[in-house]
C-alpha positions, 0 to 999 in steps of 0.5 A, spaced: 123 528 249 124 532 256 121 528 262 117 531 268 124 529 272 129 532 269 132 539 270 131 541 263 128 548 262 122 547 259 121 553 256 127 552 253 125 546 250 119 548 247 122 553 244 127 549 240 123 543 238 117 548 236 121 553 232 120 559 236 123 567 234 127 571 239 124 572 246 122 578 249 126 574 255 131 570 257 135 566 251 141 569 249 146 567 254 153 568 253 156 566 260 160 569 264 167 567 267 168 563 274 171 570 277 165 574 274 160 569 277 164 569 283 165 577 284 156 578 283 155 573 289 160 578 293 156 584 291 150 582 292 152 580 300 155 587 300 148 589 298 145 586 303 150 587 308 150 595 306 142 595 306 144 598 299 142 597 291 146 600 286 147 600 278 152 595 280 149 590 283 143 590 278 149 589 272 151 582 278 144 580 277 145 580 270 152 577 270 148 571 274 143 570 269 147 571 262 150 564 265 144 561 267 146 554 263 153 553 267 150 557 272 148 553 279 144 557 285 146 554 292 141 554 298 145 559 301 145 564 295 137 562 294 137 565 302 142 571 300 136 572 294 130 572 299 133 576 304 133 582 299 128 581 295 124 581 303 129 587 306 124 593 307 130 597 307 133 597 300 128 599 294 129 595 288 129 598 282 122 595 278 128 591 272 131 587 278 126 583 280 125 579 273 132 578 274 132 575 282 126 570 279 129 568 274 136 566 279 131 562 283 127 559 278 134 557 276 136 554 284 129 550 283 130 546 278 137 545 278 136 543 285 136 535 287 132 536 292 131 544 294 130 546 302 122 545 304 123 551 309 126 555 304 121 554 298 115 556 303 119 562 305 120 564 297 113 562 297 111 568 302 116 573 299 112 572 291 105 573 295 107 579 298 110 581 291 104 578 287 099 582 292 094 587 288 098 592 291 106 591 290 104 588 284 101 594 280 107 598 282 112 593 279 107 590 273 111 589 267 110 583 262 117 580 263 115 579 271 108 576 269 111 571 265 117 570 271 112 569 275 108 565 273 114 560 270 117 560 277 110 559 281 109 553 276 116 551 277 115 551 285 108 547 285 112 542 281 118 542 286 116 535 290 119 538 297 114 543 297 109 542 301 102 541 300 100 548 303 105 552 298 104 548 292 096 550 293 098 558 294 102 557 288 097 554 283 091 560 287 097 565 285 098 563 277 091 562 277 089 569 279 096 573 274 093 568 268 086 570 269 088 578 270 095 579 266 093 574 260 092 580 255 100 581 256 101 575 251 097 579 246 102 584 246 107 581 248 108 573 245 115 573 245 113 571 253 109 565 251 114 559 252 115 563 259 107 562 261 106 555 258 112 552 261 110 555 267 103 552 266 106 545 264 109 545 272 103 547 275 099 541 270 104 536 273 104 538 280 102 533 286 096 538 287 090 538 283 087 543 285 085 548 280 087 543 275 082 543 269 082 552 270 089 552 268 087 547 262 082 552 261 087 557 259 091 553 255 085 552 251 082 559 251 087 564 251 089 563 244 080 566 242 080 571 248 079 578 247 087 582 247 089 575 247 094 572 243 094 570 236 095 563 235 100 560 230 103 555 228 109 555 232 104 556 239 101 550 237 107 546 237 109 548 244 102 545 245 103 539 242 110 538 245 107 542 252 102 536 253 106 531 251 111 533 257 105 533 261 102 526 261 109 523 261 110 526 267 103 524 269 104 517 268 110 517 271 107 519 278 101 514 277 097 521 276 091 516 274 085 521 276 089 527 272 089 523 266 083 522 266 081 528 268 086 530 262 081 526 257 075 529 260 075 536 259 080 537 253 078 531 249 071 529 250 067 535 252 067 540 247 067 547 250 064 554 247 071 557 248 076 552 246 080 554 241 080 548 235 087 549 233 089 549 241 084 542 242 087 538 236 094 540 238 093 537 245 090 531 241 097 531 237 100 531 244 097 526 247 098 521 240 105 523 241 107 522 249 103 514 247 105 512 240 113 514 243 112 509 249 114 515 255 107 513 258 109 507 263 104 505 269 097 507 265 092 500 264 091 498 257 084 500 257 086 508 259 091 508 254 086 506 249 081 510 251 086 517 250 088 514 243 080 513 241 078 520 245 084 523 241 084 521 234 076 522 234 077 529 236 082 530 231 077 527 225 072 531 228 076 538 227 078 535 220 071 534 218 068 540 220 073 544 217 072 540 210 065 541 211 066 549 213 071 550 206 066 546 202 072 542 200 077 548 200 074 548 193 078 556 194 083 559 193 083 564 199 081 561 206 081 567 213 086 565 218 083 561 223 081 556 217 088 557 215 092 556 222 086 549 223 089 546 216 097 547 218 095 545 226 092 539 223 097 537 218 103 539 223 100 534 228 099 529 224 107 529 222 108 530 230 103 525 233 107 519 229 102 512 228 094 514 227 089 510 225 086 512 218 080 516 217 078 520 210 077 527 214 085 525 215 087 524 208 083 529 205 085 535 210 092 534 209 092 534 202 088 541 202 094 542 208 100 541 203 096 544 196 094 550 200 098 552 206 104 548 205 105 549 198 102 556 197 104 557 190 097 559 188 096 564 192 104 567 191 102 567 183 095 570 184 099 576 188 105 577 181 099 576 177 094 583 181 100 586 183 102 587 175 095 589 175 096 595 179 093 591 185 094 593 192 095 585 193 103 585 193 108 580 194 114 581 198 120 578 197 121 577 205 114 573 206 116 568 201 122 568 205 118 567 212 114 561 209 121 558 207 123 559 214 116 557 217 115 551 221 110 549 216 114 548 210 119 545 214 115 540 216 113 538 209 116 531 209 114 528 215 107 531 213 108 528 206 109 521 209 104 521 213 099 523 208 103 518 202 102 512 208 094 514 209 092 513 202 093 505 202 088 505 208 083 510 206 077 509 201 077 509 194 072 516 193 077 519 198 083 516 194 079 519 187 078 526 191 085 527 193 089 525 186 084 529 182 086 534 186 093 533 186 093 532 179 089 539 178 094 542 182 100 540 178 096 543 171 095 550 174 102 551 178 105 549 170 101 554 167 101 560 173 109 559 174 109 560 166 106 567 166 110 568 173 116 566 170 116 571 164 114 577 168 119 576 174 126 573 170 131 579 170 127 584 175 126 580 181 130 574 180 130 573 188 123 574 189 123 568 183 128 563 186 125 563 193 119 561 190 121 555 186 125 553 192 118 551 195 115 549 188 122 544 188 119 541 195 113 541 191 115 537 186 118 531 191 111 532 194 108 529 187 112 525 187 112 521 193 105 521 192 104 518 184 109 513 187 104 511 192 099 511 188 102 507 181 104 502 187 098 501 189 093 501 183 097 498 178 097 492 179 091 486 178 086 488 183 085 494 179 081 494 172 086 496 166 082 501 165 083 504 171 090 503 171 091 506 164 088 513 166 092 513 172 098 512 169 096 517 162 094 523 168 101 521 172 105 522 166 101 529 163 102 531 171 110 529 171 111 533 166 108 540 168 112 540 174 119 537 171 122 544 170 123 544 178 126 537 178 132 538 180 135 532 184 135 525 182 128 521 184 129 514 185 122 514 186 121 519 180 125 513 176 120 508 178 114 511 177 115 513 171 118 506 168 111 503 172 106 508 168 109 507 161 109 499 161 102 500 162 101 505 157 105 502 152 099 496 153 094 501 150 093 505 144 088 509 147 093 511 153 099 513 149 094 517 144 091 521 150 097 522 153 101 525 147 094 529 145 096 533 152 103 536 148 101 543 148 098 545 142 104 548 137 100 555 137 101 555 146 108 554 145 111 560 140 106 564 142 106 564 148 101 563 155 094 568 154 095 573 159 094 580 157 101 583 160 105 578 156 102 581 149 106 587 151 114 584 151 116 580 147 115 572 147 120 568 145 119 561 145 126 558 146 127 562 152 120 559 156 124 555 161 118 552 164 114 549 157 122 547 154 122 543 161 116 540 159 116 539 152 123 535 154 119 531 157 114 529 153 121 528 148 123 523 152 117 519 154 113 518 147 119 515 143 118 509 149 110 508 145 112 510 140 109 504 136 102 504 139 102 512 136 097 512 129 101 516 124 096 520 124 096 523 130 104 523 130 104 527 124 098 532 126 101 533 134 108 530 135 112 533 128 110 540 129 112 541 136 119 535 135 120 540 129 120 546 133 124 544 138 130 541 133 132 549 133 132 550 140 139 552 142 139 548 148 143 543 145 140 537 151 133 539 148 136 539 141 138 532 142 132 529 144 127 532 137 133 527 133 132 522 138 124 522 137 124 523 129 130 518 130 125 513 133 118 514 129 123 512 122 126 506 126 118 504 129 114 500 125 105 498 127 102 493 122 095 496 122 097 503 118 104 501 115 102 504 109 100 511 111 106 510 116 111 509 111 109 515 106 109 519 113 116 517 114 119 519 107 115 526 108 117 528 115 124 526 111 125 532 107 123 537 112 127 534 117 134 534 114 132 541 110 131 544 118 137 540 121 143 542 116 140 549 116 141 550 123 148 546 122 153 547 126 150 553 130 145 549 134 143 542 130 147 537 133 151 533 130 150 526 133 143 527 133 142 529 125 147 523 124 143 519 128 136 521 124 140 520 118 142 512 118 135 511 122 133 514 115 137 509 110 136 503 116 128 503 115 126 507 109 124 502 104 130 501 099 131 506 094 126 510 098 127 518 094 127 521 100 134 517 103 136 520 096 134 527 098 138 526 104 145 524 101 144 530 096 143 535 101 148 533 105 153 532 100 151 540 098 152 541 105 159 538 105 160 543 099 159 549 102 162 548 109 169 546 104 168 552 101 167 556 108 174 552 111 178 553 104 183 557 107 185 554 113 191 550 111 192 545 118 184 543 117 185 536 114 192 535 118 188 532 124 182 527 123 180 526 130 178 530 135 173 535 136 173 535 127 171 541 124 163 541 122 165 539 113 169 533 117 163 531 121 159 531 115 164 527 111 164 523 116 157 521 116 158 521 108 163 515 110 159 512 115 153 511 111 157 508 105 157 501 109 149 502 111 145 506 105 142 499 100 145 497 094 140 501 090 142 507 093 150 506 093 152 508 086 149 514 087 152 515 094 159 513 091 159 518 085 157 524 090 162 521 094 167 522 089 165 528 086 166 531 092 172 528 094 175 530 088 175 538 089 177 538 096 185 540 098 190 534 097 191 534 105 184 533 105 184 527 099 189 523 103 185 523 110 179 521 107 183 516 102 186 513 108 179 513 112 176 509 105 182 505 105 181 502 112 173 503 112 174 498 106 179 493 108 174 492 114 168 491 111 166 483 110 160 486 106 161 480 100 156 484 097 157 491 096 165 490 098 168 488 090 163 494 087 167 498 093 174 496 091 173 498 084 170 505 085 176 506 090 181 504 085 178 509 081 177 515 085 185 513 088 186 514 081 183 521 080 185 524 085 194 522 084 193 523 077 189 529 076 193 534 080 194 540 075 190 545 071 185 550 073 180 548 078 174 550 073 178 545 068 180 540 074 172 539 076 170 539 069 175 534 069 174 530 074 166 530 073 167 527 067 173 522 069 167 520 075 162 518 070 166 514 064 170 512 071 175 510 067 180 503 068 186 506 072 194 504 070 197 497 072 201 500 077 196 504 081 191 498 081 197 493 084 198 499 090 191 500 091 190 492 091 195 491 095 193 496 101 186 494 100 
C-alpha cells in the first residue's frame, strides 16, 4: 500500500485500487518534452518579468501539469508560482489558478524537504485566495478540490509550521463545510477532496481532527451531497488504511484512539452506514497487512474488536431491516450497504467469524453481486410491454463494476466463513443457494428462447455474469461436501446434501465452461454417498424434468406464440446431459420402476437429439440400465429390460445414420446380447432389424462402385452395421448363433462380390482368431458353406440368385473337396 511518507499522489492511488471512472481533473497526463517543460519555465518568468499573463502562458501551465509524473517543481520555481499568483498587477484568468495549485501541490509532495518559509508564504498567498471575497470571483469546482488536496498536502508537510498547518486545517475545514454541495454535482472531484482530506488526518496537528472525520462519514447523506458508490466507498477503505498507517508510524497514539472513538464506537445520526463500515474495513486492512507498527497489543485488539463489531452491527441490522432479503428488489441505500459489506469483507483480509457476516454475504452475491434475477424479471416485463427495460449497456456496466470484479475475493471469504459459523446460519445460506440455482435455470430458460437470435449481445453478457455465478456454487458446494460429508455428520444429512448438491449442479451446468477440479470432486464426493441409498438416487432422478416440461416447453404465456422445439433448448439439453451422465454411476440402487416411469422417456427423447455428445450419452444410460442388475426386483428388471429393447433398437436405427450415432447404438446392442437372459426374443428382434436395416443401406449404396474397395476408415453407414453384424457373432449365445449365422449369410450372399470378398476375409481372420472351442467348429462349418455359396453361385438372374441362395442357406448344402481344402487351409 502507499505509505504516509511517500511521494505517491494519493488521489492517484485511490483512484487505481478503487476502480474509479474518468475525472473531472487531472488524470490523463501525457508528458511533454524536456525542451517544452524548459521553455514553460521561461515564459512564465518572462510573465512575471512583463507583468504580463497572455494565452501562452496559460498553455505553459498547462504543458507543466500534463508532465506531472516526470515533472519536478524546485524551490525557485515554487517562488517563480507565488510571486505570480501574488502579483497585484497581473490578472489571472479564473482557469489558471487550478493549474498553478496543482504545480505546487506537486513541488510539496515530490519535495524531500520543501523550505518552511516558502510553505508560510504559500500559505498566505491561499489565504488571501480562499478569502469570501476573492473566492466568490474565481469559485469553480476544479479550484475547490485543488484547494482543498494542496491545503491538506500542506498540513502533512513535516516542515511546515505549526501555525501554517493550523490555517490550513481551519481553510479545508471552512471550503468543506460551504463547498460540499460541489461533490454532488460534480463526483469526478471526489478522489481530489479525500485525498486532501487523508493529508489533513494525517497532520501532526489535531486540530479540527474528528471535523474533517465528520465529513468523511456524512457527506455521502447530505443534502446536494454526493450519492455514495461503491467505487467512494473503496477510496474510503483504502483512505482509512493509508491514514492509520501513517498514524501509527508517527506514534499518533491520541488520534488513533480518537479515530476509534468517533467512527467505530459512537454511532452518530448523521453517519452515513456504508461510509462507517468502509472505514471499519479500512481499519481491518491496515492491521490484518502488518503496516501498523509502534501501537501496544491492547490498542490494536481494541480497533479490531471495535471494527468487526461495527461491521456486524450493520450486517444484522440490514438483515433485520430486509427481513432476510426474502426480496427481490431492494432501494439503493440497502443495496449500496449490501455490496459495501461484501466489498469490505474481501478487502479487509482475516476477520473473525460471525453469522450476520455470513449471511450478509450470501444475499450480497445472490442479489447484487449476481443479479440475475433482477435482469430476467426485466426481459421478462419488458416483453410485457413494461417500462422496466433492460439495456444492454447496464449489463455491460455490471461487468465493469467493481463489485462484479471483486466477486472471487468475496466468493472465498464467504466459502472460509461457512466452516466457523453456525448450523442454522449454514442451513439458511445453502437453502438459499440451492434455491437460487433452481430459479436462474428456469428464469434463463424463458430468457434464453426469447432473446436467441434478436439480441444475442444482450444474451452473452448476461451468461457471462451467470458463468462467475456457476463457479460461485461451486466453490461453495465444495466446501460444503467437504465438510458435512463426513462421520460428524448423520447419513441422513449427508444424502440430502448430496441429492440438493447434485439437482443444483444440474441447473446450472449449461454455464460451466471451464474445466473445475473442484466441480470434479465435488461431484465424485456426492455420488459416492448417493450410491449408499436407494432413497437418494430415487430422489434425485424424480428431480428429471417431467417428459412434458421438456417437449413443451417452459409455461410462459409469450413462448406459446413461437414456436418451441425441444432440441434446440440449450439450457434444459445442458441439464438433461447431466443427469445422463450422473445416474448411470446409481444406476443399481434405481427400482425399475421408477427407471421405467422417469428415465426411459426422457433417455429416449434425447436418443434423437442432433447433438451427437447428447446422443451418446442416452446409449451410454440405456447401455448401463441393460448391463445393471439389483436382487430385490431382478424379475420386474429384466422383463423391463427386454420391453425397453424393442423400442430402443426401432428409435436408434430409425434415426441412422443421420443423428444415432454409431458407437453408441453398437454399444446399447452388445450390452443387449451380453446381459439379456440367453435366447431372450428381444436380442432376436434386435438381429432382425439390424440386419433389415443393413439390407436397405445396401441397397441405398448399390451404385457406388468403390464402396467395398476400403474396409477401414470412415466406413460407410451399411458397413457399420455389418460390422456390428460381424462383431456380435463372437458375443450373441449359443441359442441365438444359428439364427444370426443364417441372417448373416442371406445377406452376405446378395451383396456385390468386392462386398463378399471383404466380408469374407474379415469372417476369415474373425475366426481364425477365435479361441472360442465352443462355437468355433459350428463357425468353420457355416463359413465353409457360405465361401461356397458365394464363389459358386455368381450368375443367373438376381431374383433366381436370391431364391437360390435362400434355399442353398437352409439345406446348406456340403461344399466340394477342393473348396474345403482351401478354406481349411485359410482357417
Amino acid at each position: 500500500m502507499a505509505k504516509a511518507g511517500s511521494t505517491l499522489f494519493l488521489e492517484d492511488w485511490l483512484r487505481s485500487v478503487s476502480g474509479y471512472g474518468n475525472s473531472f481533473s487531472f488524470r490523463n497526463y501525457s508528458a511533454s518534452s524536456a525542451r517544452a517543460i524548459i521553455q514553460a519555465w521561461a515564459e512564465l518568468r518572462d510573465s512575471l518579468q512583463h507583468q504580463s499573463f497572455q494565452t501562452h502562458h496559460l498553455q505553459s501551465l498547462k504543458t507543466l501539469v500534463n508532465s506531472q509524473t516526470s515533472l519536478h517543481v524546485a524551490e525557485p520555481q515554487a517562488k517563480l508560482l507565488l510571486s505570480i499568483l501574488s502579483s497585484p498587477n497581473l490578472c489571472l484568468p479564473h482557469e489558471s489558478y487550478t493549474l498553478f495549485l496543482r504545480l505546487l501541490y506537486i513541488w510539496v509532495r515530490k519535495s524531500a524537504r520543501p523550505s518552511s518559509v516558502l510553505i508560510d508564504s504559500a500559505v498566505e498567498v491561499l489565504s488571501d485566495l480562499f478569502s469570501s471575497t476573492q473566492y466568490e470571483s474565481k469559485k469553480s469546482p476544479r479550484l475547490f478540490s485543488e484547494g482543498v488536496l494542496l491545503l491538506g498536502s500542506f498540513s502533512f508537510a513535516p516542515s511546515a509550521s505549526e501555525s501554517s498547518k493550523a490555517v490550513c486545517l481551519e481553510l479545508l475545514c471552512r471550503l468543506l463545510g460551504e463547498e460540499y454541495q460541489v461533490l454532488g454535482s460534480f463526483s469526478g472531484l471526489i478522489p481530489e477532496v479525500l485525498a486532501g482530506i487523508g493529508y489533513a488526518l494525517s497532520s501532526s496537528k489535531s486540530v479540527h481532527f474528528v471535523t474533517i472525520l465528520d465529513f468523511v462519514l456524512s457527506i455521502w447523506g447530505k443534502e446536494s451531497g454526493p450519492q455514495g458508490t461503491v467505487s467512494h466507498g473503496l477510496m474510503v477503505l483504502h483512505l482509512m488504511e493509508w491514514v492509520l498507517s501513517g498514524l501509527s508510524n508517527f506514534r499518533s497514539v491520541e488520534k488513533i484512539n480518537t479515530l476509534c472513538r468517533e467512527a467505530l464506537e459512537t454511532s452518530k445520526p448523521n453517519y452515513v452506514p456504508f461510509a462507517v463500515v468502509m472505514t471499519a474495513a479500512g481499519v481491518l486492512r491496515a492491521l490484518n497487512r502488518s503496516v501498523v507498527r509502534g501501537l501496544a497489543p491492547d490498542t490494536i485488539s481494541k480497533l479490531r474488536m471495535s471494527a468487526e463489531d461495527w461491521i456486524e452491527s450493520v450486517a444484522r441490522e440490514l438483515i433485520s431491516r430486509t427481513r432476510g432479503f426474502t426480496s427481490l428488489s431492494c432501494d439503493h441505500t440497502d443495496s449500496l450497504l449490501l455490496q459495501c459489506v461484501a466489498v469490505a469483507l474481501a478487502r479487509s483480509g482475516v476477520v473473525s467469524s460471525r453469522d450476520p457476516l455470513f449471511i450478509c454475504l450470501a444475499s450480497a452475491l445472490l442479489t447484487e453481486i449476481f443479479p440475475l434475477r433482477r435482469l430476467y424479471m426485466k426481459v421478462l416485463e419488458s416483453m410485457h410491454g413494461s417500462s422496466a427495460v433492460l439495456r444492454i449497456n447496464e449489463v455491460k456496466e455490471h461487468l465493469e463494476s467493481m463489485t462484479f470484479k471483486e466477486a472471487g475475493a468475496i466468493t472465498g471469504v464467504f466459502c472460509n466463513l461457512y466452516v466457523s459459523v453456525d448450523e442454522k446460519s449454514q442451513c439458511i445460506v445453502e437453502n438459499l443457494i440451492w434455491e437460487y440455482c433452481q430459479r436462474i435455470y428456469m428464469e434463463h430458460r424463458q430468457v434464453a428462447l426469447i432473446l436467441r437470435g434478436k439480441e444475442d449481445e444482450l444474451l452473452g453478457d448476461m451468461e457471462k455474469i451467470a458463468e462467475s455465478a456457476f463457479l460461485m456454487v461451486v466453490l461453495f458446494a465444495s466446501a460444503v461436501t467437504k465438510y458435512k460429508l463426513n462421520s460428524k455428520f448423520n447419513p441422513e444429512t449427508q444424502l440430502d446434501i448430496s441429492v440438493r448438491i447434485l439437482i443444483s449442479f444440474s441447473c446450472v451446468e449449461y454455464f460451466r465452461r471451464i474445466r473445475l477440479p473442484e466441480y470434479m470432486d465435488t461431484i465424485r464426493g456426492t455420488v459416492v454417498s448417493v450410491q449408499e441409498s436407494d432413497s437418494a438416487c430415487v430422489s434425485f432422478v424424480k428431480s428429471i424434468p417431467a417428459y412434458v416440461d421438456l417437449t413443451q416447453g417452459p409455461d410462459f404465456s409469450l413462448l406459446r406464440k413461437m414456436e418451441y422445439m425441444w432440441s434446440s433448448d440449450e439450457v434444459q439439453t445442458a441439464r438433461i446431459l447431466f443427469y445422463l451422465r450422473v445416474i448411470p454411476t446409481c444406476i443399481g440402487r434405481l427400482p425399475s420402476s421408477v427407471f421405467g416411469k422417469v428415465v426411459a422417456p426422457t433417455m429416449f427423447l434425447y436418443m434423437g437429439h442432433p447433438n451427437g455428445k447428447v446422443a451418446r450419452a442416452s446409449h451410454s444410460m440405456f447401455s448401463a440400465f441393460i448391463s445393471s442388475a439389483k436382487d430385490s426386483d431382478e424379475d420386474e428388471r429384466v422383463s423391463l429390460k427386454e420391453q425397453l429393447v424393442f423400442y430402443y433398437i426401432q428409435r436408434s436405427l430409425m434415426e441412422y445414420p443421420e443423428i444415432t450415432p454409431f458407437e453408441g447404438m453398437a454399444s446399447g446392442v452388445a450390452a443387449v446380447v451380453r446381459h439379456l437372459p440367453a435366447g431372450s426374443p428381444a436380442i432376436f428382434y434386435c438381429i432382425h432389424c439390424l440386419v433389415e436395416k443393413a439390407n436397405r443401406c445396401n441397397k441405398d449404396f448399390a451404385q457406388q462402385a468403390d464402396m467395398w474397395k476400403n474396409w477401414q476408415g470412415e466406413s460407410e453407414p451399411c458397413k457399420k452395421i455389418l460390422d456390428l453384424l460381424l462383431r456380435l457373432i463372437s458375443l450373441v449365445d449359443i441359442q441365438v448363433l444359428p439364427d444370426l449365422m443364417k441372417l448373416l449369410a442371406q445377406l452376405i450372399a446378395q451383396l456385390p462380390k468386392d462386398g463378399q470378398n471383404m466380408i469374407l476375409n474379415e469372417l476369415y481372420s474373425q475366426v481364425a482368431e477365435s479361441d472360442d472351442v465352443t462355437r468355433k467348429p459350428s463357425l468353420v462349418s457355416w463359413l465353409q458353406s457360405l465361401s461356397y455359396i458365394c464363389f459358386h453361385e455368381t450368375s443367373g438372374s438376381a431374383a433366381s440368385k436370391k431364391v437360390g441362395t435362400e434355399e442353398t442357406i437352409t439345406s446348406m448344402q456340403t461344399p466340394d473337396s477342393l473348396s474345403n481344402t482351401n478354406l481349411n487351409a485359410r482357417l
